[in-house]
N, C-alpha and C positions, 0 to 999 in steps of 0.2 A: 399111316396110310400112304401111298404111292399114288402121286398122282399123275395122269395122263397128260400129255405133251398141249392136248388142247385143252387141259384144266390149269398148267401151270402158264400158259399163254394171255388167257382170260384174266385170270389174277394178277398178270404184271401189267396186262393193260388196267384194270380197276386201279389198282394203285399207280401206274403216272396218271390217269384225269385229275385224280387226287391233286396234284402239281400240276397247276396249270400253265406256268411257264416252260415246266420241260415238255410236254403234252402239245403246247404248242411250235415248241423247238421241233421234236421228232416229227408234227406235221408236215411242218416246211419245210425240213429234211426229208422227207419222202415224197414230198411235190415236186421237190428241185431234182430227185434222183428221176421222176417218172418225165420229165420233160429232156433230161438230159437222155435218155432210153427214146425218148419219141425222135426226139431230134437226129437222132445217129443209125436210125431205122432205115432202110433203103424204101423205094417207093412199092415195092413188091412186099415186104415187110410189113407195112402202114395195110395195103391192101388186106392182108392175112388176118394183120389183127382186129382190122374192123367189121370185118367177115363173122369172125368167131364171137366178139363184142354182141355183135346182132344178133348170131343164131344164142346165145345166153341169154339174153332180152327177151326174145322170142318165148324160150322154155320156160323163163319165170312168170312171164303172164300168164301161160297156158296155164301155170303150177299154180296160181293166188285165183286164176277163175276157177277151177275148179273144186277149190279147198272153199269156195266161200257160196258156190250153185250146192256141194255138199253139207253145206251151214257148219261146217269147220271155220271157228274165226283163225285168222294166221296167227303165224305164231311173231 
């Protein structure tokens, strides 16, 4: 069976949690990469991103009140 880019993604995360040393290595290597990105952002840049942060905020509350006024529990 062939599996899909987001089945074979999911499976490599399940197995590092498994390894909690490297699990925690790759965390704070991707903390240190997103600070390193925020830091070198221009101020127009910063502005953009927290723009689009909100409006994603925004769509996902709409998305979980509605799923839950439909007695949909989330998933």
């Amino acid at each position: 069976m062939v599996l899909t880019a987001a089945e074979r993604s999911k499976r490599y995360r399940d197995r590092l949690k498994l390894n909690a040393n490297k699990y925690q290595e790759l965390k704070e290597k991707d903390r240190q990469r997103k600070i390193r990105k925020q830091a070198s952002m221009t101020k127009q840049e910063k502005e953009q991103y927290r723009e689009n942060h909100r409006n994603a905020q925004e769509r996902h509350q709409k998305k979980v009140k509605t799923t839950v006024m439909n007695g949909m529990p989330p998933k």
